[in-house]
C-alpha positions as CSV (number, residue, x, y, z in Angstrom):
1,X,0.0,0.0,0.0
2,X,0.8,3.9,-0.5
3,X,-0.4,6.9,1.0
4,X,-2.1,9.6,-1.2
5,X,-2.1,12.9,-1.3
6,X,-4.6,12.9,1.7
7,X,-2.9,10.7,3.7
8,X,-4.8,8.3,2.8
9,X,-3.3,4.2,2.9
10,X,-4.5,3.0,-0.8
11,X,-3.8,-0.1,-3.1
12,X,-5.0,-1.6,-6.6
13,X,-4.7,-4.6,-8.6
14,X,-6.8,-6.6,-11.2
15,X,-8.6,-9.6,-9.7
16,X,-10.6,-12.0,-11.6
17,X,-14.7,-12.1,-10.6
18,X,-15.3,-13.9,-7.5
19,X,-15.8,-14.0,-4.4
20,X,-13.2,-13.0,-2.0
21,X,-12.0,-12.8,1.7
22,X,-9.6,-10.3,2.9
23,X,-7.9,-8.9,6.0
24,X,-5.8,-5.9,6.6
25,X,-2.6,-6.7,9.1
26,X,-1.8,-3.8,10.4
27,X,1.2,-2.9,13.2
28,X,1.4,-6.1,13.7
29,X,-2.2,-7.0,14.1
30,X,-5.0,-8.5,11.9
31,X,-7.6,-6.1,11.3
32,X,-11.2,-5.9,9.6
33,X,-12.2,-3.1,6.9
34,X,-13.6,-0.4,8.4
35,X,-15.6,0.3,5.2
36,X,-16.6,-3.5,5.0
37,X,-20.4,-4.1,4.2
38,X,-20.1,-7.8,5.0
39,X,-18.2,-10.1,7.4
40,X,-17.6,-13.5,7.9
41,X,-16.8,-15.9,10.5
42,X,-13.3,-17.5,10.0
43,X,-11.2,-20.8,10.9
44,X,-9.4,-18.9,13.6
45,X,-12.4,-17.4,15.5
46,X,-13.0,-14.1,14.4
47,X,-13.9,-12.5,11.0
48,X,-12.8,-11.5,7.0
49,X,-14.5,-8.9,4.9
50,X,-16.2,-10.2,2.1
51,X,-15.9,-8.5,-1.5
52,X,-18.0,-10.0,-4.6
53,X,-15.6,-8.6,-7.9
54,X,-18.4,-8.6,-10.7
């Protein structure tokens, strides 16, 4: 990741359409989206963001 203009952390890459899990790790812990519409539950006890790539 980069930070913009606005300080702002931001990434991009092409993904095929799907379904997909993610997780930000972040100073050294695992953290959700913040922006995340849908969560859920994962092999470890706690949660990934879901994103559907049309």
């Amino acid at each position: 990741m980069k930070k913009d203009w606005k300080d702002d952390w931001t990434a991009s890459m092409t993904i095929k359409p799907g379904r997909y899990e993610y997780k930000f790790y972040v100073d050294g812990s695992w953290q959700n989206d913040p922006s995340c519409d849908a969560c859920v539950p994962n092999q470890y006890g706690s949660t990934n963001c879901v994103i559907e790539v049309k």
